[in-house]
C-alpha positions in Angstrom: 176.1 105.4 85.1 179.9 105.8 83.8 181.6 108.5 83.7 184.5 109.7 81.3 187.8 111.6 82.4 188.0 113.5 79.3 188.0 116.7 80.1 185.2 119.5 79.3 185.8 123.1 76.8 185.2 125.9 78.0 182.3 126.6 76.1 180.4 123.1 76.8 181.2 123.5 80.4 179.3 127.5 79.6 176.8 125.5 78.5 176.8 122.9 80.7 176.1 125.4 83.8 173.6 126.9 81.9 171.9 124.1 81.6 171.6 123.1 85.0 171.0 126.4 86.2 167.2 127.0 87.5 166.6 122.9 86.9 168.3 121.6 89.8 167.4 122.5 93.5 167.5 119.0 94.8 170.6 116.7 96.2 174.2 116.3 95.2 173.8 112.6 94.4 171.0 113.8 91.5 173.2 117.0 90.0 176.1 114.2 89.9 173.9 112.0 88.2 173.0 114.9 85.5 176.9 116.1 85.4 177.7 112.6 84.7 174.9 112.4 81.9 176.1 115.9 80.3 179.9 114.4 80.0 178.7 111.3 78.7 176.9 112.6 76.4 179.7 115.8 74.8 182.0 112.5 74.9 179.9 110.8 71.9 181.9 111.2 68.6 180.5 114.0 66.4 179.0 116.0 69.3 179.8 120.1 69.1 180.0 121.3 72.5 177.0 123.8 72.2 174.7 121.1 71.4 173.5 120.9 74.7 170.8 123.4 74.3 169.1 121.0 71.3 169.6 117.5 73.3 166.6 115.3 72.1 165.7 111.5 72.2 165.7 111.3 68.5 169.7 111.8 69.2 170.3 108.7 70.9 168.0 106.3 67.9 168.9 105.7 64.3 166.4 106.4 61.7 165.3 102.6 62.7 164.0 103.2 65.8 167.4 101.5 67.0 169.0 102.7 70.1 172.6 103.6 69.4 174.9 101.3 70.5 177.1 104.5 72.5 174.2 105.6 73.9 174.9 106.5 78.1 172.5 104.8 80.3 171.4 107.9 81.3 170.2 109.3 78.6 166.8 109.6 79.8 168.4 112.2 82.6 170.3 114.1 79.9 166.9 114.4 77.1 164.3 115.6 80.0 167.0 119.0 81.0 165.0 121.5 78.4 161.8 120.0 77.5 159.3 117.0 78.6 159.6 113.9 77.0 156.4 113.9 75.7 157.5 116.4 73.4 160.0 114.9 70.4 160.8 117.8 68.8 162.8 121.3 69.3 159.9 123.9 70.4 160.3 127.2 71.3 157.4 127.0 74.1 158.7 126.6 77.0 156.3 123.9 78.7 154.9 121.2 76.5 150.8 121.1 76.0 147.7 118.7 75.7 145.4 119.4 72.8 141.8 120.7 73.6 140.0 118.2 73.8 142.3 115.9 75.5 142.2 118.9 78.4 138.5 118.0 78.0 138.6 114.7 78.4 141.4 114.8 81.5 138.5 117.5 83.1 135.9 115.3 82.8 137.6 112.4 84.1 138.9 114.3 87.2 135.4 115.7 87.7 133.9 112.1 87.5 136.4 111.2 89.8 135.8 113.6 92.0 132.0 112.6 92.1 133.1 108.8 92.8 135.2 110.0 95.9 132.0 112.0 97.5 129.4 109.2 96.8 132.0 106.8 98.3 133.1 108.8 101.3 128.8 109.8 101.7 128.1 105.8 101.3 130.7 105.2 104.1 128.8 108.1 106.2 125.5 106.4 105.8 126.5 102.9 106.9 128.8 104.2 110.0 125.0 106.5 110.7 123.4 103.0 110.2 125.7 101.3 112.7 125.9 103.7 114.9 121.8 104.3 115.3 121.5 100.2 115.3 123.1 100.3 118.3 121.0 103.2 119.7 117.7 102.3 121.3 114.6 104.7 120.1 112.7 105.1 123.5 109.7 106.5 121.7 109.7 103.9 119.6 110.4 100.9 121.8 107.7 103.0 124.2 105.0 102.1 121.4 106.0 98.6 121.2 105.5 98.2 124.9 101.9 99.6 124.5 101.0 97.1 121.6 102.3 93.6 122.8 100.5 94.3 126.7 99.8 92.4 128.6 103.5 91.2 127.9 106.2 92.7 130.0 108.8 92.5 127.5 109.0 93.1 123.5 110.2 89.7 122.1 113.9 90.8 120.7 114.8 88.3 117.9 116.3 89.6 114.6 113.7 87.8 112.6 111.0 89.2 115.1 112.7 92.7 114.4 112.2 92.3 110.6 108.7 91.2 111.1 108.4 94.5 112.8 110.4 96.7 110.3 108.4 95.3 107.0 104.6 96.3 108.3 103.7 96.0 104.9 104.3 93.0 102.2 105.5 96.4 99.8 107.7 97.1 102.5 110.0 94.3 101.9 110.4 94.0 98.1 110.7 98.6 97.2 108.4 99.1 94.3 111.5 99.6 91.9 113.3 102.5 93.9 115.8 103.3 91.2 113.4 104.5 88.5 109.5 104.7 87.1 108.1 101.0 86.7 107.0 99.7 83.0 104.1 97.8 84.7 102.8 100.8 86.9 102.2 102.4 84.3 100.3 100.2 82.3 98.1 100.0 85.4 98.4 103.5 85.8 96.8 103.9 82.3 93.2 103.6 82.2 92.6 104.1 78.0 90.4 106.0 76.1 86.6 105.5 76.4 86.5 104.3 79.5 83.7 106.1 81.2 80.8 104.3 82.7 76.9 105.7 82.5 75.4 106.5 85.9 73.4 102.9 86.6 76.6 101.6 86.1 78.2 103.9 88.9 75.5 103.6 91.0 75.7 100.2 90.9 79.5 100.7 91.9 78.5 102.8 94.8 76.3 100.6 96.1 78.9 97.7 95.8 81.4 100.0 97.4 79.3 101.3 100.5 77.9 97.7 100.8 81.5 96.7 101.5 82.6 99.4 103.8 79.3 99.0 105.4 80.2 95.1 106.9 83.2 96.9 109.0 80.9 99.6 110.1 78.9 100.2 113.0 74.9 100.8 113.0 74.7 104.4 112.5 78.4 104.8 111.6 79.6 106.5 108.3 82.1 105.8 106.6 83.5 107.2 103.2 86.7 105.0 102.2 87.1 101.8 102.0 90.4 100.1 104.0 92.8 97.8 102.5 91.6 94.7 104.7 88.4 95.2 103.0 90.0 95.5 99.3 91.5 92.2 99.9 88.2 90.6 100.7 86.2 92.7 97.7 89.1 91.0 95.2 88.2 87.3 96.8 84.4 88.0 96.1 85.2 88.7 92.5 87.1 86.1 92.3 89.9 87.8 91.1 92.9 86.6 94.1 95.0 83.6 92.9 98.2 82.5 92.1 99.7 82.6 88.5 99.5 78.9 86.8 96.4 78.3 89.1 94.1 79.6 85.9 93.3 79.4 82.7 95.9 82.2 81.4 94.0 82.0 78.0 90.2 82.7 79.9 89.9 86.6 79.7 86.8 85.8 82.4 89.1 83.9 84.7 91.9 86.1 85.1 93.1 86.5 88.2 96.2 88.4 90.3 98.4 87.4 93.0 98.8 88.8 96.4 101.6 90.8 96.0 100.1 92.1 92.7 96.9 93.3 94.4 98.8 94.9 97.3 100.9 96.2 94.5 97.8 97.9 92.6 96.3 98.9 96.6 99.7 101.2 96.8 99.1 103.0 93.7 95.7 104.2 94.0 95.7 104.8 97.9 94.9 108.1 99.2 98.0 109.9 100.4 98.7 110.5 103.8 96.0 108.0 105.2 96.7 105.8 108.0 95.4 103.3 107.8 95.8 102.8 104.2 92.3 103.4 102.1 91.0 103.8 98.8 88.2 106.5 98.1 85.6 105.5 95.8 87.3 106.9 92.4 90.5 105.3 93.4 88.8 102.1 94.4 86.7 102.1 91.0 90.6 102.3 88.8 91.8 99.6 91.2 89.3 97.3 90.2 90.6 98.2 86.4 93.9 98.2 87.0 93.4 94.6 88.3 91.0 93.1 85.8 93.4 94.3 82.7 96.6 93.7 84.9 97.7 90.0 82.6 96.8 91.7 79.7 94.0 89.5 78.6 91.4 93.0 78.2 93.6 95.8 76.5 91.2 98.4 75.5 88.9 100.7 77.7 85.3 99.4 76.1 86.6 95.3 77.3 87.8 96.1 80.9 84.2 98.1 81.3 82.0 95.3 79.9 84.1 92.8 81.7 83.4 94.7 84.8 79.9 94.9 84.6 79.4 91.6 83.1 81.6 89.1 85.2 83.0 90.5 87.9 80.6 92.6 89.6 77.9 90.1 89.6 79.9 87.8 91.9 80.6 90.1 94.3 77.2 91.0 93.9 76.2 87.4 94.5 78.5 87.0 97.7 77.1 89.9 99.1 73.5 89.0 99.0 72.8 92.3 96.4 69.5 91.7 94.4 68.8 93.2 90.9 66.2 94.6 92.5 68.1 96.7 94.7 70.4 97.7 92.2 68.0 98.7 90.2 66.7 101.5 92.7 70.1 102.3 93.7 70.2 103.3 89.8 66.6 105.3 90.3 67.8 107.1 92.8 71.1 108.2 91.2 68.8 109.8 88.4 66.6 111.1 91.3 69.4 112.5 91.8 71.2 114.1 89.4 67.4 115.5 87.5 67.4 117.3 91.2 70.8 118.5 90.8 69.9 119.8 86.8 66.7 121.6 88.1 68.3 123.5 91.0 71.0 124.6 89.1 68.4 125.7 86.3 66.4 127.6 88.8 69.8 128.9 90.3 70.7 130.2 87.2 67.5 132.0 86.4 67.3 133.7 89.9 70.7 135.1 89.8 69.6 136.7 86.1 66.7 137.9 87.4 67.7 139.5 90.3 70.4 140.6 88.5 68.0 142.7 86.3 65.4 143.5 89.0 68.4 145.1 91.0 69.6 146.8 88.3 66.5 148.7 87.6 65.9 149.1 91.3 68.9 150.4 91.8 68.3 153.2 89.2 65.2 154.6 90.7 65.8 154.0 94.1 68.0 156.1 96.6 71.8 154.7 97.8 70.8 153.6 101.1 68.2 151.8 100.0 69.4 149.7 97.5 72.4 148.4 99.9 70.0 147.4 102.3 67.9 145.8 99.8 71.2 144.1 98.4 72.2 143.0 101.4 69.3 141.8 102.5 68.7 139.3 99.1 72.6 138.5 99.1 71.9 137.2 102.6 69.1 135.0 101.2 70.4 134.0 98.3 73.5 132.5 100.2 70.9 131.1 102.6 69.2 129.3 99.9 72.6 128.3 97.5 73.9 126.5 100.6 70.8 124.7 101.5 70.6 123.5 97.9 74.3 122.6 97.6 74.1 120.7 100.7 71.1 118.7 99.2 72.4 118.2 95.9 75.8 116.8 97.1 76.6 113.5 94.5 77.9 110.8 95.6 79.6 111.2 92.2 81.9 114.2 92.8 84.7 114.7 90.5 87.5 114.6 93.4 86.2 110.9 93.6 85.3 110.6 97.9 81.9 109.3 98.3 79.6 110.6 101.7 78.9 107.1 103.4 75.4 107.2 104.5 73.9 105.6 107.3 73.8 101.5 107.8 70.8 100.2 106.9 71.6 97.0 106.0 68.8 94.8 107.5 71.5 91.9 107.4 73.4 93.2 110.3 70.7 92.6 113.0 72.3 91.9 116.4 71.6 91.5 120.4 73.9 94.2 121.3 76.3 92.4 123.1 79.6 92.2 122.2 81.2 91.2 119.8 78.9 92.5 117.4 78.4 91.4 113.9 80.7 94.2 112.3 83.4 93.6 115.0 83.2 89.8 113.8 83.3 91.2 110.2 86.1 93.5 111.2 88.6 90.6 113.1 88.2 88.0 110.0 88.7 90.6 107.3 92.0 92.1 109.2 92.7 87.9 109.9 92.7 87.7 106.3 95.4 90.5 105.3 98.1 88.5 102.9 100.7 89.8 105.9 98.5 87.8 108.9 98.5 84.5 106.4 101.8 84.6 105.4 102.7 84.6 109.3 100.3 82.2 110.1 101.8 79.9 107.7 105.4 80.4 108.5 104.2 79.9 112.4 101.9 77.6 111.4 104.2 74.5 113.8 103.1 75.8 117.0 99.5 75.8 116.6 99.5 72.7 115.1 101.4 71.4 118.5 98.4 73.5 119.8 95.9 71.4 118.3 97.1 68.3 118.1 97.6 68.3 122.1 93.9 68.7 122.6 92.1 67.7 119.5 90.7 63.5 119.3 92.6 62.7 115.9 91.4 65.9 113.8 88.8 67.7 115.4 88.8 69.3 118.8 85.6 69.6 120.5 84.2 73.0 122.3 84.7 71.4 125.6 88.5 70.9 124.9 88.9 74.4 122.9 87.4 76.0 126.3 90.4 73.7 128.5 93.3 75.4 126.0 92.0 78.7 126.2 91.8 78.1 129.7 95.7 77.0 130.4 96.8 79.7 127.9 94.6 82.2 130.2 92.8 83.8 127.2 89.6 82.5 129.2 88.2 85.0 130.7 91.1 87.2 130.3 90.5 88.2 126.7 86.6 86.3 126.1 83.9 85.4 128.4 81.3 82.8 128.4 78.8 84.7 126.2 81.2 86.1 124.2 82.8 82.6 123.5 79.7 80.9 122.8 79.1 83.8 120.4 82.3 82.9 118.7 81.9 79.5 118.4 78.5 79.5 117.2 79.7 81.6 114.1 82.4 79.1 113.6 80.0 75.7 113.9 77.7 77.7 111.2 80.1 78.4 108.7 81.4 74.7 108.9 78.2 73.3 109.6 79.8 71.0 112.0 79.7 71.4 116.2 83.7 70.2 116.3 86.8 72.0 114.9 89.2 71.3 112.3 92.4 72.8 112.1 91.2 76.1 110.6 88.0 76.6 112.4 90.4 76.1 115.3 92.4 78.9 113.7 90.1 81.0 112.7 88.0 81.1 116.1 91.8 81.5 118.0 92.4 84.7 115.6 89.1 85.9 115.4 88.6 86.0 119.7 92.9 87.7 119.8 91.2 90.3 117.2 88.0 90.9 118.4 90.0 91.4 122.0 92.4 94.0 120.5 89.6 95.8 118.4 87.5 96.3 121.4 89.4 96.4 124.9 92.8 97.0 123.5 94.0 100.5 124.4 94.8 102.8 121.9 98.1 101.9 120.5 96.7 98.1 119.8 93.3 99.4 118.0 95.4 101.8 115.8 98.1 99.0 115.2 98.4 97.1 111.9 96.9 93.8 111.4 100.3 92.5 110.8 100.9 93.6 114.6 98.1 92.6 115.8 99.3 88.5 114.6 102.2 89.2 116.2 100.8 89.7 119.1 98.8 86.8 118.6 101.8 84.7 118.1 103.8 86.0 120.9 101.2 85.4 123.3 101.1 81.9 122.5 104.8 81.5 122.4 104.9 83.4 126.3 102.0 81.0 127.8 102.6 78.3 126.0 102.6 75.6 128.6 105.9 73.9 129.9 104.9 70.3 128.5 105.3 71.4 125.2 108.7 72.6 124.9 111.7 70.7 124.7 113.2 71.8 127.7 110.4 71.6 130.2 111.7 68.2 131.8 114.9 70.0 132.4 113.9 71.3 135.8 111.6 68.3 137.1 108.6 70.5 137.4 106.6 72.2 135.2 105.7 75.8 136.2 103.3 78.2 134.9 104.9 80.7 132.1 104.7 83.8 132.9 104.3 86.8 130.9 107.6 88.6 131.8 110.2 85.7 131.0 110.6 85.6 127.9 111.4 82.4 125.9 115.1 81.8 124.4 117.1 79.0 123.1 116.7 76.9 119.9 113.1 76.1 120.8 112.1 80.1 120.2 108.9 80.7 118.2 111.1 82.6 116.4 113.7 80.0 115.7 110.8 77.4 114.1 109.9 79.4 110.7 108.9 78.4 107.1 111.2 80.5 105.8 110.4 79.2 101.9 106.7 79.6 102.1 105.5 83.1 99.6 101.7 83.0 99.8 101.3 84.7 96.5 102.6 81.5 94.7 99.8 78.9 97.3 97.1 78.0 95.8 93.8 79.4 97.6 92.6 75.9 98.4 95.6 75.5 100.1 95.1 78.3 102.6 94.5 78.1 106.6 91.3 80.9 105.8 89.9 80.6 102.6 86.8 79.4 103.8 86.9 82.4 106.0 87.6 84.9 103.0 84.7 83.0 101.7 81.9 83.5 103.1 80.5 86.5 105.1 80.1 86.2 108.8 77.1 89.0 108.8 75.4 86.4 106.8 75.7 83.6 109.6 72.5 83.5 111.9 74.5 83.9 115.5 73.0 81.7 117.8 71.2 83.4 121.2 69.4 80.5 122.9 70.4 79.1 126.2 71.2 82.0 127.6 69.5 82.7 130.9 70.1 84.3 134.1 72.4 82.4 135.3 74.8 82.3 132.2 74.4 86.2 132.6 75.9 86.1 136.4 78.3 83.7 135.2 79.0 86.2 132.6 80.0 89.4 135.1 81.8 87.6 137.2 84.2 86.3 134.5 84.5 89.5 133.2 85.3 91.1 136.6 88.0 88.5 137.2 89.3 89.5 133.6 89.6 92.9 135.3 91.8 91.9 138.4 93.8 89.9 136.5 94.9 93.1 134.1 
């Protein structure tokens, strides 16, 4: 700034003073600044001395837009003394305004603000919760843990063993589109019009349906849904699991839907609130649909039925040893009946209308007390009799869509009564063949090929050397005795049709004896526990006994020791450590596979072998399993 001597009249120093007066409660160095401004600006040629009052910023421009050339530099100062400089022009208001909707707009904006601040500040909240509860320890939870990987003293503690835990399910890990409704759920959500079935064609469902649930079931059992270990292996008898590209997408009758579609289509028909996850029949019935018009190549209601009926079914039909002639009287006695169900309910109608009338007339002639006792009295029979023939006329094709498993009768099932029985066989190799169980077998798949390899003669291992590894791992006798082993492998030399194993009979009999183990003797934690768990368990078991010679450090020490079950392994050479990150087993081909042949055929369909099996095998057979019981 500059200031000029000249001096001020009285009436621009009047005005002058009362400009400043009210504006200025600040400093001396900013009221000199303004004094200085004032002066500057009464010192411009042609400026009256009460022209303070109507200073603007049009003064100090030409009608160019061109600064004056005797402008002060602080002219900015001297224009803002009476009005904001957003305002150009002499007003009488004495504070300058927005219009409407600009005060709109500014609102809005400071609202949305507003609404970034909180989701930001609650964001921050949640990860410091997140961070802070990481580094809690749930005792409850950790407590369950403990229960389920027993007889191991410790709960393997890897992050990739902790995500293993934390995604039970193969949902669990990709959401089902958590920020809105999915396109394709709805499409297999929508089931068309004219898509109801006649009743052969739902008995014959039922029959499937039961069939199924039936394998997993003990003799005498009943059971009314149908779990998702058993969907899995429904979908591979209708040939209907595979991976996209493995098919002729152009071959309505070939179609076919990958893993994680068909745990996809599992999750949206499931009943709610069931642990473990199941279907009822209605729900399983739309998931069969929703899977056969899930690549679009059947659009309307009339295809996917005939499809159904016409391609599908049969082959699970055919896998499951289901003759036309046993269809054909499960459809005779679904008419049975429902002509029992019209007749009662004929008959229920005319009794009601005729006692209706009959105690009408009654009531008329006879005396108060008499017609309540009679009342009574038939009310009491007639709810006798409408229960009795409610309970008898219960369909196994209700409207709320659960069907009343009946007894097994299935004449395929025939067993010794030892254990394992057939349907705990059927039970292991189903839960085996969850996608979750492959796709860890197949990421894990190194150290049971070291397994193998170590005691198999080039490919195949004999019984002799399978006994010697399950012998050094201590799984024999301490989950399988002699009978029960023999039982085992029997069912594994008659599905391969070959004494020796392979790499996935070897598999398969490994799993199957872990399963059968956990299913039967486990204690309540480990029979309730997924089957994803349950392979865990598998795994770390191995990984805890695995014998000194094979890892990388066991010639560290000079000796090898026995592995023991409360040390638990670390270092590079961690089961953990030695994943296939990269393999998805909804893009391998089924050929490809560890189990297919397992998924394949039924177990309850294998003759298990009981000969050579005397009294001495039988001693041999208690006193192994009373060593089992020291040893836990």
């Amino acid at each position: 700034t500059f200031q000029l001597s000249l001096p001020m009249s009285p009436q621009a120093q009047k005005s002058y003073n009362s400009s400043l007066e009210g504006k200025l409660s600040s400093t001396s160095g900013e009221r000199k600044a303004i004094q200085a401004a004032v002066e500057s600006y009464y010192a411009l040629p042609g400026v009256p001395d009460d022209e303070c009052e109507s200073v603007d910023l049009q003064d100090f421009f030409n009608k160019n837009g061109v600064m004056i050339p005797d402008s002060p530099r602080n002219w900015v100062l001297l224009a803002s003394l009476r009005r904001p400089l957003s305002r150009s022009k002499p007003s009488t208001e004495k504070h300058g305004s927005l219009s409407t909707r600009q005060q709109l707009l500014n609102s809005q904006n400071s609202l949305e603000n507003a609404r970034k601040r909180a989701q930001f500040q609650r964001k921050a909240t949640s990860q410091f919760q997140g961070q802070a509860n990481a580094c809690t320890v749930n005792i409850q939870r950790l407590r369950h843990l403990h229960l389920i990987f027993q007889p191991l003293e410790y709960v393997p503690s890897g992050p990739i063993f902790k995500k293993h835990i934390a995604q039970v399910y193969m949902e669990d890990a990709t959401a089902l589109n958590p920020e809105g409704e999915d396109p394709e759920e709805q499409t297999l959500m929508n089931k068309g019009t004219g898509s109801a079935m006649n009743n052969d064609q739902r008995a014959l469902l039922h029959l499937i349906f039961r069939k199924s649930i039936m394998k997993v079931t003990a003799k005498g059992g009943r059971a009314t849904l149908m779990y998702r270990w058993t969907w899995f292996r429904f979908l591979i008898h209708c040939q209907l699991i595979g991976p996209d590209g493995s098919w002729d997408m152009k071959a309505p009758s070939e179609t076919k839907v990958p893993w994680s579609l068909a745990v996809k289509i599992f999750k949206l028909f499931q009943e709610p609130n069931s642990q473990p996850p199941a279907l009822s029949f209605s729900g399983w019935a739309n998931a069969l649909q929703a899977a056969i018009r899930a690549k679009g190549l059947y659009t309307t209601a009339p295809e996917v039925i005939e499809a159904v009926f016409s391609t599908f079914i049969p082959r699970a039909q055919m896998q499951m040893g289901i003759s036309d002639q046993e269809a054909s009287k499960e459809g005779d006695r679904s008419h049975s009946i429902s002509s029992r169900q019209n007749s009662r309910t004929s008959s229920r109608a005319m009794s009601r209308s005729f006692s209706r009338g009959q105690s009408r007339s009654m009531s008329r002639s006879l005396s108060r007390s008499q017609s309540r006792g009679m009342s009574r009295s038939m009310s009491r029979s007639m709810s006798r009799n409408v229960g009795r023939s409610s309970s008898r006329a219960l369909s196994v094709f209700s409207t709320g869509g659960s069907t009343c498993g009946e007894d097994s009768d299935d004449e395929t099932m025939t067993d010794d009564g030892k254990l394992p029985l057939v349907w705990q066989i059927n039970l292991a190799e189903q839960q085996i063949c969850e996608p979750e169980c492959l796709q860890l077998l197949h990421e894990y798949s190194r150290l049971l090929e070291i397994l193998f390899h170590h005691y198999a003669d080039g490919d195949k291992m004999s019984q002799d050397m399978f006994t010697v590894l399950l012998k050094e791992l201590r799984f024999f006798p301490d989950f399988c005795q002699r009978y029960s082993l023999k039982k085992h492998l029997n069912a594994t030399e008659v599905r391969y049709s070959e004494a020796e194993l392979g790499f996935a009979p070897f598999v398969e009999t490994l799993c199957r004896i872990c399963f059968c183990f956990l299913n039967i003797y486990g204690n309540t934690a480990q029979q309730l526990a997924a089957s994803k768990y349950k392979m865990l368990w598998v795994l770390a078991l191995l990984e805890a006994r695995l014998p000194r010679k094979f890892r990388k450090n066991a010639t560290d020490h000079g000796e090898e020791s026995e592995p023991l079950d409360h040390i638990q392994p670390q270092g590079a050479d961690s089961l953990w450590h030695q994943r296939n990150a990269d393999f998805d087993i909804s893009v391998c081909d089924n050929k490809d596979i560890i189990l297919w042949v397992t998924m394949e055929k039924l177990a309850n369909a294998l003759p298990i072998l009981q000969a050579h099996v005397g009294g001495a095998s039988t001693m041999e057979n208690e006193i192994d399993r009373a060593l089992s019981m020291l040893r836990r």
